[in-house]
C-alpha positions in Angstrom: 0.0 0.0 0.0 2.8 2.1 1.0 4.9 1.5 -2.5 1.4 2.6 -4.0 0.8 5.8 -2.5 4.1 7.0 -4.3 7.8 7.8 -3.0 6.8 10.9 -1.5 4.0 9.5 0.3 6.4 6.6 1.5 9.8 8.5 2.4 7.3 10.5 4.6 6.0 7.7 6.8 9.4 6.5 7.0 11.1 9.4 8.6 7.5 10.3 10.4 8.9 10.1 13.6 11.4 12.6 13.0 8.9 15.0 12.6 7.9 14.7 16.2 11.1 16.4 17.1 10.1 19.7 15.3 7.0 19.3 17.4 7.9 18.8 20.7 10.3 22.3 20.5 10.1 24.6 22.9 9.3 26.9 20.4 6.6 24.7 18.7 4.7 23.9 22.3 5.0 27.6 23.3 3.5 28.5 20.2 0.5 25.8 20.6 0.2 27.1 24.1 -0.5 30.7 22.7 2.1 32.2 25.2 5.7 32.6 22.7 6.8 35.4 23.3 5.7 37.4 19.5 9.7 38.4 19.6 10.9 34.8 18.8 7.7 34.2 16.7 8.6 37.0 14.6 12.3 36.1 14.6 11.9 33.1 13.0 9.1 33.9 10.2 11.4 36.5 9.1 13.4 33.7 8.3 10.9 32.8 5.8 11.8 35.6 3.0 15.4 33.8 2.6 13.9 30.0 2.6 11.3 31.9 -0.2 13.5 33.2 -2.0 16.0 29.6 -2.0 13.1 27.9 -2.9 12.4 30.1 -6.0 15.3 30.0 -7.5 15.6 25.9 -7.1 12.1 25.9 -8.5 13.5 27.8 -11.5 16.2 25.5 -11.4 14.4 22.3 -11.5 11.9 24.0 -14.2 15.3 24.2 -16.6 16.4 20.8 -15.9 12.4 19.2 -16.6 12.5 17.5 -19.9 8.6 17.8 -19.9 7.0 20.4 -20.8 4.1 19.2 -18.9 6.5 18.6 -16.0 7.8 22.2 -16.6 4.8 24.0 -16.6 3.9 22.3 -13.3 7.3 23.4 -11.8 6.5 27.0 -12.9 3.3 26.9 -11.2 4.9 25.6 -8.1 7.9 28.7 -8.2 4.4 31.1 -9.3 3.1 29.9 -6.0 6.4 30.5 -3.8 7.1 34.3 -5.8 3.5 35.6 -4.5 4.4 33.9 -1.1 7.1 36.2 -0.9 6.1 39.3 -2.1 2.7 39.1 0.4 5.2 38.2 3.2 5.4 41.3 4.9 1.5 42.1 4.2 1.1 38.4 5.6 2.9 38.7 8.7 0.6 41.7 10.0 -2.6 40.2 9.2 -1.6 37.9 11.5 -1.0 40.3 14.0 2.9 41.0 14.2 5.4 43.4 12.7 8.7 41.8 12.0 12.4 43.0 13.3 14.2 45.6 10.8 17.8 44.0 11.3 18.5 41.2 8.9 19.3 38.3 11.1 21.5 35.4 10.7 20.6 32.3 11.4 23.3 29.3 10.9 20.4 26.9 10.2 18.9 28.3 7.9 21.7 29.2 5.9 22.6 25.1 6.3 19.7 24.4 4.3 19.9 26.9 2.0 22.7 26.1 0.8 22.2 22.2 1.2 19.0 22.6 -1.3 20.7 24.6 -3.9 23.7 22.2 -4.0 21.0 19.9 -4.8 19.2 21.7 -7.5 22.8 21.9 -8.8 23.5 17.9 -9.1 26.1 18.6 -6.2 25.2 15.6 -4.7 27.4 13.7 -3.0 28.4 10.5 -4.1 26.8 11.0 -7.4 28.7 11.1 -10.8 26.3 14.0 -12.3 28.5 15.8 -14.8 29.8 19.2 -14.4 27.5 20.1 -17.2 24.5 18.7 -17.0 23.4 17.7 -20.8 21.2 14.6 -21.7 17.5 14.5 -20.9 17.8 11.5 -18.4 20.6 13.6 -16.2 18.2 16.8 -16.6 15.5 14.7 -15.0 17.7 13.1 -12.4 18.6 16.6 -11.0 14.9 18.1 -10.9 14.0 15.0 -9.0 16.6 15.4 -6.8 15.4 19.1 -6.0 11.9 18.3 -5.3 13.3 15.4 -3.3 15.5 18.1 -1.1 12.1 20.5 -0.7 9.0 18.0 -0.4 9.4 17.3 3.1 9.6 20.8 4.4 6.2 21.9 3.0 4.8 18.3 4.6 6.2 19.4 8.0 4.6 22.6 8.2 1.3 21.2 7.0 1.7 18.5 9.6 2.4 20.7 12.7 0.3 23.4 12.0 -2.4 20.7 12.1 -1.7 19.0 15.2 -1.6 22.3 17.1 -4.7 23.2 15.0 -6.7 20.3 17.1 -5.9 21.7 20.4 -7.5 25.1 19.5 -10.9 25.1 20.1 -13.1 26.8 16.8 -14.5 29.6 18.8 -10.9 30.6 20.7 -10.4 34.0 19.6 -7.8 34.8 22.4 -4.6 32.6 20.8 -2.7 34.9 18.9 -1.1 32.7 16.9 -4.5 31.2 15.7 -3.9 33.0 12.1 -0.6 31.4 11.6 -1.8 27.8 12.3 -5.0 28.7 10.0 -2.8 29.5 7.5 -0.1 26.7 7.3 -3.7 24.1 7.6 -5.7 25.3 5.1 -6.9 23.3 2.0 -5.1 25.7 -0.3 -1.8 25.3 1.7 -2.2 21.2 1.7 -3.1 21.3 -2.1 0.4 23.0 -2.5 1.9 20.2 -0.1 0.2 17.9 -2.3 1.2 19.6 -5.6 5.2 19.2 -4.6 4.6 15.4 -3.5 2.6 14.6 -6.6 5.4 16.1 -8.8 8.1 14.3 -6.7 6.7 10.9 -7.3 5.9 11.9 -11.2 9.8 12.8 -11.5 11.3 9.5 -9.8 9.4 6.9 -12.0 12.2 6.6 -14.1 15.0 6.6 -11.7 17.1 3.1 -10.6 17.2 1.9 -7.3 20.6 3.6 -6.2 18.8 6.7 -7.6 15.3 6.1 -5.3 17.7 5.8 -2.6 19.4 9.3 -2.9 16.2 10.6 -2.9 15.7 9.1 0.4 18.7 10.5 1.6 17.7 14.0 0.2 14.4 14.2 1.9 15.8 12.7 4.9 18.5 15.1 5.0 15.8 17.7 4.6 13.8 17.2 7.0 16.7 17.1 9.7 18.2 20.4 8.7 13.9 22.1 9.2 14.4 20.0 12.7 17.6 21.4 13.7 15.9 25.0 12.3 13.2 25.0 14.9 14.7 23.0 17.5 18.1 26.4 17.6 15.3 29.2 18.2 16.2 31.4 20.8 13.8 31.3 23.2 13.7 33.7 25.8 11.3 32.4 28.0 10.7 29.5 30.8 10.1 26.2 29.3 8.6 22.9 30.2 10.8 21.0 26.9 12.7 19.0 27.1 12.2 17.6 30.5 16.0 16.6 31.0 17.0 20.8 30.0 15.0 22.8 31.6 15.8 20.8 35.5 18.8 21.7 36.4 21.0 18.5 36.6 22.6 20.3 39.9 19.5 20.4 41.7 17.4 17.4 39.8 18.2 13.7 39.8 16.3 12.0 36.6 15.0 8.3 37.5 13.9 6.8 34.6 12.1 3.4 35.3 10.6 1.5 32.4 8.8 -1.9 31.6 10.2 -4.3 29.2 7.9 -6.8 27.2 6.1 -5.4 24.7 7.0 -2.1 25.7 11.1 -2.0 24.8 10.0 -5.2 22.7 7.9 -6.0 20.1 7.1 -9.4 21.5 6.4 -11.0 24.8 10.1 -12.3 26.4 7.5 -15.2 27.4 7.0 -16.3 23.6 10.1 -16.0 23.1 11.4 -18.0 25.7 8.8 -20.8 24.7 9.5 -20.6 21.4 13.7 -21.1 21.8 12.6 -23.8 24.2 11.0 -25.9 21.5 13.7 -24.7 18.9 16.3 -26.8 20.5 14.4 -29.5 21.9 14.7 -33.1 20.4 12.4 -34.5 18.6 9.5 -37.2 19.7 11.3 -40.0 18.7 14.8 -39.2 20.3 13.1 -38.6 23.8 11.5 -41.9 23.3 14.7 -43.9 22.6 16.5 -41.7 25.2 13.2 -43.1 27.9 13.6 -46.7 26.8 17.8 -46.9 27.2 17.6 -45.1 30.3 17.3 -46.8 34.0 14.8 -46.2 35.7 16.2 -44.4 39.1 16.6 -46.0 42.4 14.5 -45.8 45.1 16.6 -43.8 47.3 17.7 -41.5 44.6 17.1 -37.9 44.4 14.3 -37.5 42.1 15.7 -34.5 40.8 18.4 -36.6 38.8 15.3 -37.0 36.4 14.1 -33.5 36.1 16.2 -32.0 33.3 15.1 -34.9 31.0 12.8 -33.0 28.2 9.4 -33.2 26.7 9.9 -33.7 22.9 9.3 -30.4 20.5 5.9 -31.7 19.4 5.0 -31.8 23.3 6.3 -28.8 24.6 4.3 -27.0 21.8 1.3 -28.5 22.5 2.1 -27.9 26.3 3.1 -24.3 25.8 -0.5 -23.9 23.2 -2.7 -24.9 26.2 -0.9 -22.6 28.9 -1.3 -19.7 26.7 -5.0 -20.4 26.1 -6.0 -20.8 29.6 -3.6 -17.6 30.6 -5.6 -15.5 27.6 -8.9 -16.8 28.6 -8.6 -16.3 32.4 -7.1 -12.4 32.3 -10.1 -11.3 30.8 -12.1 -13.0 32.9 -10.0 -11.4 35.9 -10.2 -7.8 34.1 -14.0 -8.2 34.0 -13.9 -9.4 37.6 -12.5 -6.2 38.6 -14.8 -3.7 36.6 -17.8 -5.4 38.6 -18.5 -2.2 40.5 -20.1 0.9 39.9 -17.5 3.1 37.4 -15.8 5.8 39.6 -17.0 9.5 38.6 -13.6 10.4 40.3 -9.7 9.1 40.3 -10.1 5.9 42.7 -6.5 4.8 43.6 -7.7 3.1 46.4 -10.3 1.2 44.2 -7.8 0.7 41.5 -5.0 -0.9 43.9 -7.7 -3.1 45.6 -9.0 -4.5 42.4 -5.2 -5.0 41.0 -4.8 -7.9 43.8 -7.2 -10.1 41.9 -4.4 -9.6 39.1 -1.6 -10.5 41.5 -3.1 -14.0 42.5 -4.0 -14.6 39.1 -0.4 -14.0 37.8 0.8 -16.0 40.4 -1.0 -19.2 39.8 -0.2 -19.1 36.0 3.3 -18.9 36.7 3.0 -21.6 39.2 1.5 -23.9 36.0 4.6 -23.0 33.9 6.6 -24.0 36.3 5.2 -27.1 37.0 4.6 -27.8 33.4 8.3 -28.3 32.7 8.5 -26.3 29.5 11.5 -24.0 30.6 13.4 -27.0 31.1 16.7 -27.4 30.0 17.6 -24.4 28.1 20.8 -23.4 27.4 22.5 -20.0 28.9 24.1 -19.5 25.8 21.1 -19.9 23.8 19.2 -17.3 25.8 21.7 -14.9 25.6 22.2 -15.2 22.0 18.3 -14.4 21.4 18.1 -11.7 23.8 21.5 -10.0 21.8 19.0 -10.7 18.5 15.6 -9.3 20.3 13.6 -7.0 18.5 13.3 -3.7 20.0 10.7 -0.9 19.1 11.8 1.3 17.1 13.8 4.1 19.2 14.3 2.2 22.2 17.8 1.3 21.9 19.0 5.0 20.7 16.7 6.5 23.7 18.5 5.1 26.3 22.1 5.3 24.6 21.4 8.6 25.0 20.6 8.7 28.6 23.7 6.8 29.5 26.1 8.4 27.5 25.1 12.0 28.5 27.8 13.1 31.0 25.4 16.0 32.3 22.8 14.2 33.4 22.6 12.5 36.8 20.1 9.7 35.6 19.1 6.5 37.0 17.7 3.9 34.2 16.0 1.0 36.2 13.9 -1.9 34.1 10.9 -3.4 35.9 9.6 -6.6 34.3 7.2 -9.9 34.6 10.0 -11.4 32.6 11.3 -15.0 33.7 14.6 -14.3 32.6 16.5 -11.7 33.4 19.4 -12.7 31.3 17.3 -12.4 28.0 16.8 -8.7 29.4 20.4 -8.1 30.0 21.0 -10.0 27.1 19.0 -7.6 24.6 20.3 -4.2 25.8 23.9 -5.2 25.8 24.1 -5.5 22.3 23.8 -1.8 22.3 26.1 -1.3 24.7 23.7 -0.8 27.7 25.2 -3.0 30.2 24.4 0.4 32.6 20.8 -0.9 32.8 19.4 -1.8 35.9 17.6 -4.8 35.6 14.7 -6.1 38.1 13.2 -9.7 37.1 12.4 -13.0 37.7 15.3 -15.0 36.9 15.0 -18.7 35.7 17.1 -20.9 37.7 20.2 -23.2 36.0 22.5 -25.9 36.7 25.9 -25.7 35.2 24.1 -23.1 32.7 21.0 -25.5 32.1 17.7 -23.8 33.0 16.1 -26.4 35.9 12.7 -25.1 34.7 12.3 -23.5 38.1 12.2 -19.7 38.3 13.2 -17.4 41.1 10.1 -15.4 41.6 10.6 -11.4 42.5 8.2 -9.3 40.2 4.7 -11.1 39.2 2.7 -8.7 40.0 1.6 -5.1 39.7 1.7 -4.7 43.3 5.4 -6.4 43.6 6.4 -3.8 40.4 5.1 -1.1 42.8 7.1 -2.4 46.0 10.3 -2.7 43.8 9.5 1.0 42.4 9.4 1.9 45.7 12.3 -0.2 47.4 14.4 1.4 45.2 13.9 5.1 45.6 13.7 4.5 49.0 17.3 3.1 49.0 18.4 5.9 46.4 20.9 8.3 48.2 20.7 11.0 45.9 21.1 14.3 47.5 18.5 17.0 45.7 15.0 17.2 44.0 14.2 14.0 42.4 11.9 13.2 39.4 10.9 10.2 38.5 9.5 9.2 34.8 7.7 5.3 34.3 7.5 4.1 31.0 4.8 1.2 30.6 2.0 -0.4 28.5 -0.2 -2.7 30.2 -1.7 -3.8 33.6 1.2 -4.6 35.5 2.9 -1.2 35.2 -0.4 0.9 36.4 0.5 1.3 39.9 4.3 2.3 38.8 3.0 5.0 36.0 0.0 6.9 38.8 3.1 6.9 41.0 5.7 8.2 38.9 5.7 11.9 38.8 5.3 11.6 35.7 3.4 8.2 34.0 3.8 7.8 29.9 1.8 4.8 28.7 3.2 3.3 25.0 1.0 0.9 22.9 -2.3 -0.1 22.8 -3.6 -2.2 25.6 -7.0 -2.2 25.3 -7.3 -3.8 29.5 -5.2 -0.7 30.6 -7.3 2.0 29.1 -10.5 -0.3 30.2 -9.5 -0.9 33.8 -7.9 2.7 34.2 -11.4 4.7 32.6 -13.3 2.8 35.0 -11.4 3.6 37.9 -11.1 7.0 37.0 -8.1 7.4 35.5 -7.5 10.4 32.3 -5.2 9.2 29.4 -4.3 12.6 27.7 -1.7 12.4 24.6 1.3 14.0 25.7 1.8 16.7 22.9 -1.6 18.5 24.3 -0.6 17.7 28.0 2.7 19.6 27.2 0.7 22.5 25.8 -1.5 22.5 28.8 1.7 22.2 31.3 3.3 25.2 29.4 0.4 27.5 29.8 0.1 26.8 33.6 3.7 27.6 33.5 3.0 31.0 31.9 -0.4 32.0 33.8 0.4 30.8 37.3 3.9 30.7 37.8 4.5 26.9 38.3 4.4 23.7 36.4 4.5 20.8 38.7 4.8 17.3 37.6 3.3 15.0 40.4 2.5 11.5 40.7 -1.4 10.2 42.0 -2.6 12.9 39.5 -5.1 10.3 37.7 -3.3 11.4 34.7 -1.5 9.0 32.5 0.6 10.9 29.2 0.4 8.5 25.8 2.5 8.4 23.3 2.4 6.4 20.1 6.5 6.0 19.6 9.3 6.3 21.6 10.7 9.2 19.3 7.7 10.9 21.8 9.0 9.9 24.7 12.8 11.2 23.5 12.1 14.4 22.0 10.3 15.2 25.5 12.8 14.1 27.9 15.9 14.8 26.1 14.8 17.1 22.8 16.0 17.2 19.0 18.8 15.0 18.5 20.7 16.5 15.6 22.8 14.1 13.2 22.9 15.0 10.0 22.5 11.9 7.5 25.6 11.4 5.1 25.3 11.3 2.0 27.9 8.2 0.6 
């Protein structure tokens, strides 16, 4: 569907998430919040009469290199479209209320791009061969494709901004005065333009190889960074509430970071996964049945644990592992019903909430209690469960987030994991390949004998009430001297006592049990973005923004580009062209 939609279209939803770091700016959630201070909003539009102009002449540029003349009469409408822009700039500006600054201002990212886009219109792209004169029809082509390439995504982002801020205003809000500007950049007429750019982008790269499609990629990639690290260098002159790791000072704050792990630094359950290697290197039916009829039976006064590592066949333990998973599927949502018996709360009921999550703590604690005693975890090998947790699938993010946190020298952060998982090696396992050994892990941890698993596992977290007392235990036993603010990071039942805690709780994914369980007790899932923008205007109109836990309010996020670009901002690495 993607590869249908064009290469605009898909080069867009691929680099999506970098888009979320333009939005979570301190000058983008001032600006939703109403409150930027009109100096730094007129600072940077005035930028927008030398990014005009740039654009223009790579327009007129691309127009001379279009072999088309359909194609070049479309490029001439574009540079029409840009040339009015510019010369209703100023005329623009105050109808939207402002008067912009008389000095001509440099800005260093700005002129990056600038110059980045013409050197494109040029065919001075790296790693390409283009000729210094640019002759046959074919080259012609390849250039003008390359230009759109390098300007498509900026005229996407704005459209793409201005409309998420857009949804937080309500229609009849006359008192945001920045309500003009958003209007303008999510219009019709200014997505039909968006549009126009794409459409001519995907028309222009038909003919282009592979190796070409992917400097493209590079191009709009490249592009997009550079309009990131535009808005993310605004001055701004003004208290902030982004990004949360800045604007604390790491003198006075200590960050703790706690987090869940399945299927929330994953993309499956560790449990599958440990089923699944489990019936990977099993032996087959036949071998365990020649390996029971050649083995003696033991004596009577041996230690029946001599037998225990003997293993179910692969057949078996598949079958075995089938029917656990059933009856654990079946019986949760019986147990999540159970709880929502009562009447729903019209208010925030912790109490409530924490009394009902006890049903979930005996439940967990007898399915674990089956696995055990079923025998599947029998007999794995330590090496084998560190090599798939080195090869685990993260979400997309994950990894780079928390490189980040443990390689920044300013920050005094604590990163602790909190998980169901049986296996806290598979854990340590997965975030050591990206050199994360600083992780602090808290898990079960599967028992072995001479690095064979015994099947048994050392129980410390099944439950959301022991995740809670482990949360706990270990800000208790923190000796950090200072103000402390603590962030959870979670998806799904277990981790709701952790996020109402936490000062403050982000919930990542989907589960439809969380949001269930969590309305019904009260509890208000708000998507971070417009809890930022609400945050930042109680910073402006009373003088405090204060991040507390046992709020009833839970932050979601759909990525964990979200969840960087609040804590820690823009992340600015350019992408090489080779």
């Amino acid at each position: 569907m993607v590869e249908e939609e064009g290469t605009a279209r898909r080069l867009w939803i691929k680099f999506r998430n970098d888009s979320v770091f333009v939005l979570y700016t301190p000058f983008f959630v001032c600006l939703a919040s109403g409150h930027l201070h009109s100096q730094s909003f007129c600072r940077c539009v005035s930028q927008d009469v030398y990014f005009l102009k740039a654009f223009a002449q790579a327009y007129q540029m691309a127009e001379d290199c279009a072999d088309d003349d359909d194609d070049k009469s479309a490029i001439r409408d574009l540079r029409k479209r840009v040339v009015h822009r510019l010369k209703a700039h100023d005329t623009l500006v105050r109808e939207w209320g402002f008067e912009l600054p008389d000095e001509s201002i440099f800005d260093n990212a700005r002129v990056k791009y600038i110059e980045f886009l013409l050197a494109a219109a040029s065919g001075r792209v790296e790693g390409e061969t283009v000729p210094g004169k640019i002759a046959t029809p074919f080259e012609m082509t390849k250039v003008a494709s390359y230009t759109l390439g390098a300007m498509a995504p900026c005229m996407r982002l704005y459209s793409f901004i201005s409309r998420e801020i857009q949804a937080l205003i309500h229609p009849d809000d006359s008192s945001h005065i920045y309500k003009k500007w958003i209007e303008s950049y999510s219009s019709q007429t200014f997505e039909a333009f968006a549009l126009q750019i794409e459409d001519m982008l995907d028309k222009l790269s038909i003919s282009l190889t592979g190796e070409e499609l992917e400097v493209i990629e590079k191009l709009y990639h490249q592009a997009l960074k550079l309009e990131v690290d535009f808005f993310a260098t605004q001055p701004i002159s003004q208290q902030t509430i982004v990004p949360l790791a800045r604007v604390h000072d790491p003198a006075e704050h200590r960050l703790n970071i706690f987090c869940d792990f399945d299927l929330t630094c994953t993309a499956f359950d560790s449990a599958a996964v440990l089923a699944e290697i489990a019936i990977i290197t099993a032996p087959p039916k036949a071998i365990v049945a020649e390996i029971a009829i050649i083995t003696p039976p033991p004596k009577a006064d041996s230690d029946e644990s001599e037998t225990q590592l003997v293993r179910m066949s692969s057949a078996d333990l598949r079958s075995t592992w089938g029917a656990l998973s059933t009856q654990y599927t079946e019986e949760y949502e019986q147990c999540i019903e159970s709880m929502m018996d009562g009447t729903k709360a019209e208010n925030f009921d912790y109490e409530g909430l924490h009394k009902a999550l006890e049903q979930v703590a005996d439940f967990e604690k007898r399915a674990n209690t089956r696995v055990i005693n079923s025998g599947v975890l029998k007999g794995l090998n330590l090496d084998d469960l560190k090599r798939a947790g080195q090869s685990l699938i993260l979400q997309e993010g994950c990894r780079e987030f928390f490189q980040k946190v443990v390689n920044n020298d300013t920050l005094k952060t604590e990163v602790h994991v909190l998980s169901y998982c049986w296996c806290g090696d598979l854990i340590r396992s997965a975030f050591s390949s990206g050199d994360l050994d600083e992780l602090n892990v808290h898990s079960n941890e599967l028992s072995f004998e001479e690095s064979v698993s015994t099947g048994d596992i050392a129980m410390k977290i099944e439950s959301p009430l022991d995740k809670l007392q482990a949360y706990s235990d270990i800000l208790n036993d923190s000796n950090s001297e200072g103000k402390r603010l603590t962030v959870y990071i979670g998806g799904d039942v277990g981790d709701f006592l952790c996020l109402l805690q936490a000062d403050v709780g982000i919930v990542i994914g989907s589960s439809s049990s969380l949001r269930r369980l969590g309305e019904h007790f009260g509890v208000s899932f708000v998507p971070l973005f417009s809890g930022l923008v609400k945050k930042q205007r109680e910073l402006v109109e009373d003088g405090s923004c204060i991040w507390k836990g046992l709020s009833g309010i839970l932050y979601t996020v759909s990525s964990w580009a979200e969840i960087h670009a609040f804590l820690l901002g823009s992340d600015i690495e350019q992408v090489g062209l080779r």
